[in-house]
C-alpha positions in Angstrom: 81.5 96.4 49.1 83.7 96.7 51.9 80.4 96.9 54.3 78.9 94.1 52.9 81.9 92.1 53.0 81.8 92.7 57.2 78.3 92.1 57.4 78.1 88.9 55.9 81.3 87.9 58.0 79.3 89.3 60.8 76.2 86.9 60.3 78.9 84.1 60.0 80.5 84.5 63.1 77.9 85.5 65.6 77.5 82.9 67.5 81.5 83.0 68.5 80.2 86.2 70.5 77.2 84.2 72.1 78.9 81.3 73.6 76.1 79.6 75.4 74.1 78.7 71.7 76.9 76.3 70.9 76.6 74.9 74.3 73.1 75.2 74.2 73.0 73.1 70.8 74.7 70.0 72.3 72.8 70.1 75.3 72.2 67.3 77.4 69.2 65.9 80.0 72.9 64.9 82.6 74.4 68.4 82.2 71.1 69.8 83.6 70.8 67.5 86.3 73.9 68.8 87.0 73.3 72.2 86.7 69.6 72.8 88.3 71.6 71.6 91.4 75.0 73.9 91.4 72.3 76.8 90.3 70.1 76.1 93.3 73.0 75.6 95.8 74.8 78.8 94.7 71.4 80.8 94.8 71.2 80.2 98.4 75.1 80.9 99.1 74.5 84.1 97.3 71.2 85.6 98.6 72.7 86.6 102.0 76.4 87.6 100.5 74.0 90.0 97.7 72.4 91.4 101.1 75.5 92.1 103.1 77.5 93.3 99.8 74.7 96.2 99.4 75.0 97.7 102.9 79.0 97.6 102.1 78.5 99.7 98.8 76.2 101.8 100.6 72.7 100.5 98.3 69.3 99.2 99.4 69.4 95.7 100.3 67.2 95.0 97.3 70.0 96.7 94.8 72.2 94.1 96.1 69.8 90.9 94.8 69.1 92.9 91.3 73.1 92.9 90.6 72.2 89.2 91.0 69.4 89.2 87.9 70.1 90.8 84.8 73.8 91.1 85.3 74.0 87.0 85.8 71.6 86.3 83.2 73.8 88.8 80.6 76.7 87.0 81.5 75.7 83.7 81.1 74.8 84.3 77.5 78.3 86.2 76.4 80.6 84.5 78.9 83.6 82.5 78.2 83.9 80.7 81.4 81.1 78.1 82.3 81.7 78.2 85.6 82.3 81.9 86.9 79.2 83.4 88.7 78.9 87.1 88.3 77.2 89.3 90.8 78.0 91.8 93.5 81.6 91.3 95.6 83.2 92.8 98.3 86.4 95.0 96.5 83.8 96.7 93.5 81.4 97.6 96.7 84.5 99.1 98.9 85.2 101.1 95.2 81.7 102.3 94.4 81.2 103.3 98.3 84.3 105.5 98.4 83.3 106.8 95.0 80.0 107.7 95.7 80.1 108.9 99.3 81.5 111.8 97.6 78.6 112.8 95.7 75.0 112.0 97.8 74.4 110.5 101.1 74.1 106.3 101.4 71.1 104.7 100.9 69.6 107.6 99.1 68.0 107.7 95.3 70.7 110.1 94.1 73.2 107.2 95.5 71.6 104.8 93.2 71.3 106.9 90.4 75.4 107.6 90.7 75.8 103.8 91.2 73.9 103.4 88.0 76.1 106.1 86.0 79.4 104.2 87.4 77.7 101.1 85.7 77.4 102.1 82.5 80.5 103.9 82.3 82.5 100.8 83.4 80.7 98.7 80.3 81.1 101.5 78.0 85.0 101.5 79.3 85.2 97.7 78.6 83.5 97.6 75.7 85.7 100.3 74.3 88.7 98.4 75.0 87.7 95.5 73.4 86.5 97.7 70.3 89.8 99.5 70.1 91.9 96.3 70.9 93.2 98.0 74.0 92.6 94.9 76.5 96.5 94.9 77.3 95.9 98.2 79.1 94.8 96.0 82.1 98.1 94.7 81.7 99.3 97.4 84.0 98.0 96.3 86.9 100.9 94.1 87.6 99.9 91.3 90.3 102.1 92.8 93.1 100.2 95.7 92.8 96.6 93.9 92.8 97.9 92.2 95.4 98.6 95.2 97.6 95.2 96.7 96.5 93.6 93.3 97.2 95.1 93.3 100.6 94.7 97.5 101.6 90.8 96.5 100.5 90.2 93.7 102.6 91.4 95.6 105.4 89.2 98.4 104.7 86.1 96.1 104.8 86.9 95.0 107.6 87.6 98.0 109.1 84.1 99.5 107.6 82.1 96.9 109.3 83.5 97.1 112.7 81.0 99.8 113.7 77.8 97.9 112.6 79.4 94.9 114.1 79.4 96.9 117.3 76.7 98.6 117.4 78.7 101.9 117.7 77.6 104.6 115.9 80.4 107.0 114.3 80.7 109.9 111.7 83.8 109.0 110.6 83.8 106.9 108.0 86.1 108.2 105.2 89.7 107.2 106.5 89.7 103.5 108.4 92.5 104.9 111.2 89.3 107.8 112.0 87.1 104.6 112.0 89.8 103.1 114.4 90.0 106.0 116.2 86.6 107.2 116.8 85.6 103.2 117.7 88.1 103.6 120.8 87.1 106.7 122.1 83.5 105.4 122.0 84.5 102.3 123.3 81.9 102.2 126.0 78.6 102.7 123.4 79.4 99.0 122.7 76.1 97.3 122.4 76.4 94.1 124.2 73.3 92.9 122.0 74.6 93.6 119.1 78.2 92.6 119.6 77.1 89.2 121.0 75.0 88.3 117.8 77.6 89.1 115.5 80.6 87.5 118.1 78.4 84.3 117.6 77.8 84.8 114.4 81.3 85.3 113.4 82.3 82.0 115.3 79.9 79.9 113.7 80.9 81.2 110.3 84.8 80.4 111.1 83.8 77.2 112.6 81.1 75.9 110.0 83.5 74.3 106.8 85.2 72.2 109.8 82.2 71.2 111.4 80.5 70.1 108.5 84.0 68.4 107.3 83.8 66.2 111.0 80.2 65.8 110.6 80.4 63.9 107.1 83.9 62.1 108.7 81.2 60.8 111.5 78.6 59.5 109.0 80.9 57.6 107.1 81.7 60.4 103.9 85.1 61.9 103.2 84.3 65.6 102.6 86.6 68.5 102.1 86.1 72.6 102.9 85.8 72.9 99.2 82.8 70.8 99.3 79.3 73.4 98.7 78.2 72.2 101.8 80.6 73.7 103.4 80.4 77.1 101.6 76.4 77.0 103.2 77.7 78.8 106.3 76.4 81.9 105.4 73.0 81.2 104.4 72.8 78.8 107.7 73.8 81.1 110.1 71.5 84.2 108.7 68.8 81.7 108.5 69.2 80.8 111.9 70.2 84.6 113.1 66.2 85.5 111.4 64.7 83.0 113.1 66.0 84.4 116.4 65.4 87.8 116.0 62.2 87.1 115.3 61.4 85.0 118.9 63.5 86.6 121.0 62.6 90.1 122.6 66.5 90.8 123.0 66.1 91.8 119.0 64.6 94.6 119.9 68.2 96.5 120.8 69.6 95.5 117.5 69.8 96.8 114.4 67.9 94.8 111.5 67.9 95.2 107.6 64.5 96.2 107.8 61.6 96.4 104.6 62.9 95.0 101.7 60.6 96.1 99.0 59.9 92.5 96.7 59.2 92.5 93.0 61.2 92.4 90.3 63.5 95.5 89.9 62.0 98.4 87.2 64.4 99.3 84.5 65.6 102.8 84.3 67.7 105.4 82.7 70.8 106.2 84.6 70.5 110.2 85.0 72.5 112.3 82.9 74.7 115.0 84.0 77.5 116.1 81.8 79.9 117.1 84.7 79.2 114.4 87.1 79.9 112.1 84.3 83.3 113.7 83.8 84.4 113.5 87.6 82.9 109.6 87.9 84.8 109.0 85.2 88.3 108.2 86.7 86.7 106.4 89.4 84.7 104.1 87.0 87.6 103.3 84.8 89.5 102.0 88.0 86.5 100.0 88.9 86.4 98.8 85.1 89.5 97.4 85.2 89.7 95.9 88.3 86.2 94.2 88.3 87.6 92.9 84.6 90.9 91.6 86.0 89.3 89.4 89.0 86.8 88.0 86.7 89.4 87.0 84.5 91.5 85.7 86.9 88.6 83.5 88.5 87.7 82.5 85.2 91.2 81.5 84.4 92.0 79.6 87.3 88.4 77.5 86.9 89.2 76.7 82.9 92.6 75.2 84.2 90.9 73.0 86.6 89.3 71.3 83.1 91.9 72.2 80.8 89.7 74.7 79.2 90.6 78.7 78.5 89.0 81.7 78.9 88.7 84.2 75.6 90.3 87.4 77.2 88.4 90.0 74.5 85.2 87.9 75.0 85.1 88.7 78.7 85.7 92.0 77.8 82.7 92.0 76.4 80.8 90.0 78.7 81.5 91.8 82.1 80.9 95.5 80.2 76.8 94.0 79.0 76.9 92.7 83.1 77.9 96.1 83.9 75.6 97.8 81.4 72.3 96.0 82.5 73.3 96.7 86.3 72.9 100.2 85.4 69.0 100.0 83.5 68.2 97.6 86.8 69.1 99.7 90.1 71.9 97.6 90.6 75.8 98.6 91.0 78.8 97.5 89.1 79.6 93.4 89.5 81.9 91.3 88.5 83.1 87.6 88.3 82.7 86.0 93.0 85.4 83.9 93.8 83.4 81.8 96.3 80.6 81.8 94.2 82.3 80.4 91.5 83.6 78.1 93.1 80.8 77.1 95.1 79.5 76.4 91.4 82.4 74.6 90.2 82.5 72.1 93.1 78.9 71.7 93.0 79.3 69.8 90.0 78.0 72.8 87.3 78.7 71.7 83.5 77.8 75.3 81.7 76.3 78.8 82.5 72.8 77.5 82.8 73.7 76.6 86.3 74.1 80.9 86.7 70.2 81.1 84.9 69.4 78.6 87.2 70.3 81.0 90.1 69.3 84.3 88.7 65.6 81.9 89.4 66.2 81.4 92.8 67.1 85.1 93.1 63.7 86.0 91.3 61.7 83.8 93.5 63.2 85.7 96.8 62.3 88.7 95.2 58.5 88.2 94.5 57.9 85.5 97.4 60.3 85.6 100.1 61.9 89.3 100.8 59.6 90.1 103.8 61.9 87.4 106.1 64.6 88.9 105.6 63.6 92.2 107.7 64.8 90.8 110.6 68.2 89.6 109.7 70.5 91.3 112.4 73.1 93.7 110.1 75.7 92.7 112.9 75.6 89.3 111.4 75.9 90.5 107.8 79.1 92.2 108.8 80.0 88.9 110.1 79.7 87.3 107.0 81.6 90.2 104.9 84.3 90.3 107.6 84.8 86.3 106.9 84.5 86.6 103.1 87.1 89.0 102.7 90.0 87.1 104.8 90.4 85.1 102.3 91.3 87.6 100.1 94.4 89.1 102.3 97.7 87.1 100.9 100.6 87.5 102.6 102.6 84.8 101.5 102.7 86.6 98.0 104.8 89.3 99.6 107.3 87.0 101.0 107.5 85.2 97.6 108.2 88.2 95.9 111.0 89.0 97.9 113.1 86.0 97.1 112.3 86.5 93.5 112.4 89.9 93.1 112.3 92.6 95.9 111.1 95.5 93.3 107.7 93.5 93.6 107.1 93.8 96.8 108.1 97.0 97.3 105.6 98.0 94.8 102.7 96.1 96.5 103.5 97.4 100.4 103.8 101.3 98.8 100.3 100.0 96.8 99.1 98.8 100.3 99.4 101.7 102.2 98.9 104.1 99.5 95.4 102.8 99.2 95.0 102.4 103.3 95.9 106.6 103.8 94.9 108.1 100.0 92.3 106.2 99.0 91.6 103.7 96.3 92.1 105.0 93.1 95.1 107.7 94.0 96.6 103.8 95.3 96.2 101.7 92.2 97.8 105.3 90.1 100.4 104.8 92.5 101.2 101.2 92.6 100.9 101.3 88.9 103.4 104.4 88.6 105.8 102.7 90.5 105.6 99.4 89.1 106.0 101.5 85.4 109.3 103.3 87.1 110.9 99.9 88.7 110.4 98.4 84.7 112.0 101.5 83.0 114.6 101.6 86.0 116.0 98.0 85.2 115.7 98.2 81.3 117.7 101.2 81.9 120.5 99.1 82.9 120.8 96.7 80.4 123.2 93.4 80.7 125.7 93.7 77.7 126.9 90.4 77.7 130.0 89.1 76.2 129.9 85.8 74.6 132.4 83.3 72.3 131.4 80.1 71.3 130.8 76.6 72.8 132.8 73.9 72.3 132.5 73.1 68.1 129.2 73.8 67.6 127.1 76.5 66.6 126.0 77.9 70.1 127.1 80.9 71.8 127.6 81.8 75.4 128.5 84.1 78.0 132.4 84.0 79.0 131.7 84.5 82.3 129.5 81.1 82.9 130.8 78.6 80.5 134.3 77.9 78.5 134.1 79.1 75.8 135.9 80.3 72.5 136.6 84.0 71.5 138.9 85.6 69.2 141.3 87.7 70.0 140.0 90.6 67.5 136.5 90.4 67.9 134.6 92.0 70.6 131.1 89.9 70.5 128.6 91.4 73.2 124.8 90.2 73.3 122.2 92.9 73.9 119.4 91.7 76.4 116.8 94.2 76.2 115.3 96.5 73.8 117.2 99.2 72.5 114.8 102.4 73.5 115.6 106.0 74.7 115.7 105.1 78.2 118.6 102.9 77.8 120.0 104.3 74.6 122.8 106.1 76.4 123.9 103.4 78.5 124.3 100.6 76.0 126.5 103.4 73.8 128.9 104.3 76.9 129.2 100.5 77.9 130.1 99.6 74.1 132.8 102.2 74.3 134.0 101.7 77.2 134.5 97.6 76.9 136.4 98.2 73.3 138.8 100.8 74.8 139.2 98.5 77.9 140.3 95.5 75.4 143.4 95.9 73.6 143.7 94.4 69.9 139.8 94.5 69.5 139.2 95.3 65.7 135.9 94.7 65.3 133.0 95.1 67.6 130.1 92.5 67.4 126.9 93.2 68.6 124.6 90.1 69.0 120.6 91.3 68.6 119.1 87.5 69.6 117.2 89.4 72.4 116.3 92.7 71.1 112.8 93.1 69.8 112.3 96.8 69.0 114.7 99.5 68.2 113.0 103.5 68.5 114.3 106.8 67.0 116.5 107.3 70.0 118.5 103.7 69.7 119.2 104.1 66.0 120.7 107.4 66.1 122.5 106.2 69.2 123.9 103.6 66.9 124.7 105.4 64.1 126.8 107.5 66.1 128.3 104.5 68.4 129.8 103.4 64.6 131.1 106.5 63.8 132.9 106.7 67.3 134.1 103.4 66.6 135.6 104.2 62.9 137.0 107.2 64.6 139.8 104.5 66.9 139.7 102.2 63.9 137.2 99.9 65.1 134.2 97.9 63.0 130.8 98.1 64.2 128.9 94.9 63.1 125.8 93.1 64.0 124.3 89.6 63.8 120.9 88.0 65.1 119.0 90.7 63.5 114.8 89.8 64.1 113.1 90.5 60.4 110.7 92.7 62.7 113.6 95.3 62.9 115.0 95.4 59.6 112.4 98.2 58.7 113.4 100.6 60.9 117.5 99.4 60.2 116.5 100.4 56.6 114.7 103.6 56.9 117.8 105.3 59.3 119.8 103.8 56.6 122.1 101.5 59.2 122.5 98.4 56.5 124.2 100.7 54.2 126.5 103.2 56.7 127.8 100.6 59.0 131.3 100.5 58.7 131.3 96.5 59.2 128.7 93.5 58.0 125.5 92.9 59.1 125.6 88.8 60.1 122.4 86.2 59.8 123.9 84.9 63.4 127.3 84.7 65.6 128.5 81.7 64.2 128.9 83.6 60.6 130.3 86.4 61.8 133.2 84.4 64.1 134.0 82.4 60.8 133.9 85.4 58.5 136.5 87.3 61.1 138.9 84.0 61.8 138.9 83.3 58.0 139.7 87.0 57.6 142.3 86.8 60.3 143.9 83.9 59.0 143.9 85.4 55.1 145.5 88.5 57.0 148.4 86.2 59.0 148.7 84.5 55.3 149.9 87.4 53.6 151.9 89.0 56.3 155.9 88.2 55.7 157.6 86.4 58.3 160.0 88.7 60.2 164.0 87.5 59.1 166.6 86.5 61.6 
């Protein structure tokens, strides 16, 4: 019964989990006119990014356009966001190529067969989490600490590309201050070739959003650098990079991308090794999570832009079956492009059709026009990966984070330079280790405040900010954080110590307004804070009690051992003590001359 119950629920709700029929259903002639052109704009903004990407992770150029295909197409259909473009990016490729590099040599078919494995693990990983309810684990990765990450990889890429951009050829490429080093003490293997075409390159790619900006000021139209036109650069300059190496006999001293075989890409089984799966498996989770997070985030930050949201589990799902056909299509793991996406957003795109759309383009470059791109210069494809990734480097985050709160940017310098000397993944365990030890550190402490009450009315406050009303009796502290066995001990010895510091105090009471979960540690910490207190003749009491704790009050047996009362709020419990003082004054005798 209970099956047949969840499959006919299931055949209900289906098409929640397939997005694009819905949108599909109300589909309109204007939202493909708008579409067919974002699609085909975005298709030629990714071709040479999907080229330069795959030399970054250390794949065939070709692996790079099939994490364009199935992968875009998959995503379209489960998707939340209409807008976000999913494909290969710079920070998965740094992750896969210090993953892999470990295992087989670049550019080889055990490379791609390990790139496949990291695939479908990363899917599995996703879908898991989304299965088991466990998408809050990503949760972790606080944004100091993707910051620092963001930041550590950008400067990696960079660093990465400098020898291709020279035209120096190294063996170290493992740590980025061997790069560094090696680079200078081969300092005079520069090729001037080389370096010239991806100097120019680089220029024109830093110079292009401006130029086209004063070029549409000139003929009369008010364009910004968020405009797609100025987002071509890429595709302009490594058109125009082809079409000299392919006059000029200077080309001959450079290096080129070389054969790109066309066709559409076969689909295969990612090998199966039981051990290599075990060690990929750290790495893949990391790689999981992170290619999750910026798709999320890209997502987010597009819905907001149209007042829209993005279904968390439903991207879950989406990126893993992106993830999951990368691996059957000799791609590596993708997630959500931030310039992509917006390239598609600002080209006018109304739904994912726009990312079918380009997953066409793609297909036609692959069966039509692959052999032109054999002489693009890979000097000026690390050109184009050395601008994409400056955008990601944020510094002003770090200075922001020290105004508000300097734990955060410790956390994402140590997260920075952990990831700069130790590597990726031993960096994100880090920053997330130390972001988990800064949160325990401060609950640790909590703020016991004491309060009395405002004015006439029914509010509470601290009597250090506001005047206030307290009786002379009645100890009344407010709890600000959960009452857990890291901070268990400190909330009993300040409790103790405040009622032996104030003379008269009868009755001590604690307000729980802002404490949302009590363990085994804080209730037998406060079952023996009230037996201290009956010991010196003090009350323990409570008010503000959440309905969420009462459970746990009940089954340590708190309600019914507390040697005071157990209030609905403050305000009851300050009347039930002044009426009891006052009953108490009443039937003392005055004292006789």
């Amino acid at each position: 019964m209970r099956f047949a119950l969840w499959f006919k629920t299931g055949l209900r709700e289906w098409p929640q989990y397939l997005p694009l029929i819905p949108i599909l259903r109300n589909y309109s002639r204007d939202d493909f006119n708008h579409d067919w052109v974002a699609g085909l704009i975005v298709g030629m903004v990714t071709i040479p990014q999907a080229v330069a990407y795959a030399f970054l992770a250390g794949v065939p150029p070709q692996a790079g356009l099939y994490a364009c295909l199935v992968p875009m197409i998959l995503y379209a259909f489960f998707g939340s966001s209409r807008q976000l473009v999913v494909g290969p990016v710079a920070v998965a490729a740094l992750m896969v190529a210090a993953t892999v590099s470990e295992y087989a040599p670049q550019f080889s078919d055990a490379y791609l067969g390990i790139t496949s494995i990291i695939c479908l693990q990363s899917g599995l990983i996703l879908w898991l989490l989304r299965l088991s309810r466990m998408g809050g684990l990503v949760n972790l990765l606080s944004h100091p600490v993707i910051t620092g990450f963001v930041n550590a990889a950008a400067l990696l890429i960079i660093v990465s590309q400098l020898p291709v951009f020279t035209g120096i050829e190294i063996t170290s490429t493992a740590k980025p201050f061997a790069v560094i080093n090696e680079l200078i003490s081969h300092v005079d293997d520069i090729s001037l070739y080389t370096a010239g075409i991806g100097s120019i390159a680089l220029a024109a790619l830093i110079v292009f959003p401006a130029g086209i900006v004063k070029v549409g000021q000139l003929c009369g139209f008010k364009l910004t650098t968020a405009h797609p036109l100025c987002r071509m650069g890429p595709m302009m300059v490594a058109a125009a990079a082809i079409v000299w190496a392919t006059v000029s006999e200077g080309a001959s001293h450079i290096s080129t991308v070389g054969y790109i075989p066309g066709g559409l890409p076969e689909f295969k089984r990612p090998p199966f090794e039981l051990a290599l799966w075990i060690a990929l498996l750290p790495s893949s989770a990391a790689i999981a999570i992170v290619s999750y997070i910026e798709s999320y985030s890209i997502g987010t930050s597009l819905a907001a832009r149209q007042h829209t949201r993005v279904n968390a589990h439903q991207e879950l799902i989406a990126i893993g079956a992106a993830n999951i056909g990368a691996a059957f299509t000799g791609a590596y793991p993708v997630a959500g492009s931030f310039s992509r996406s917006s390239v598609n957003f600002f080209s006018g795109a109304r739904t994912p059709v726009s990312s079918l759309i380009c997953a066409a383009v793609i297909i036609g470059v692959l069966l039509f026009l692959t052999p032109l791109f054999a002489a693009l210069p890979k000097a000026v494809l690390a050109a184009i990966i050395m601008v994409s990734v400056v955008s990601l480097i944020d510094i002003r985050s770090s200075r922001r984070h020290w105004a508000i709160h300097r734990h955060d940017t410790i956390t994402e310098i140590v997260t920075l330079l952990m990831v700069l000397f130790m590597g990726v993944e031993i960096g994100l365990a880090a920053g997330v280790l130390l972001s988990i030890a800064f949160f325990i550190r401060t609950s640790s402490r909590p703020n016991l405040i004491p309060i009395g009450r405002l004015g006439n009315s029914e509010q509470f406050r601290s009597i250090k900010r506001y005047d206030v009303q307290t009786l002379p009796e009645v100890l009344a502290l407010r709890i600000d954080e959960n009452i857990y066995f890291a901070n268990a001990l400190q909330i009993e010895d300040k409790c103790l110590k405040r009622t032996q510091r104030r003379t008269g105090t009868h009755h001590l009471l604690l307000v729980c307004s802002s404490v949302n979960m009590i363990d085994a540690t804080g209730l037998q910490m406060l079952t023996r804070l009230n037996n201290h207190l009956l010991s010196v003749g003090v009350t323990l009491n409570f008010s503000d009690i959440k309905g969420t704790l009462w459970p746990h009050l009940k089954a340590a047996n708190l309600p019914s051992n507390v040697s005071g009362e157990i209030f609905f709020n403050a305000d009851q419990a300050f009347k039930h003590f002044a009426a009891e003082a006052q009953a108490i004054a009443a039937s003392t005798p005055a004292p006789r001359d």
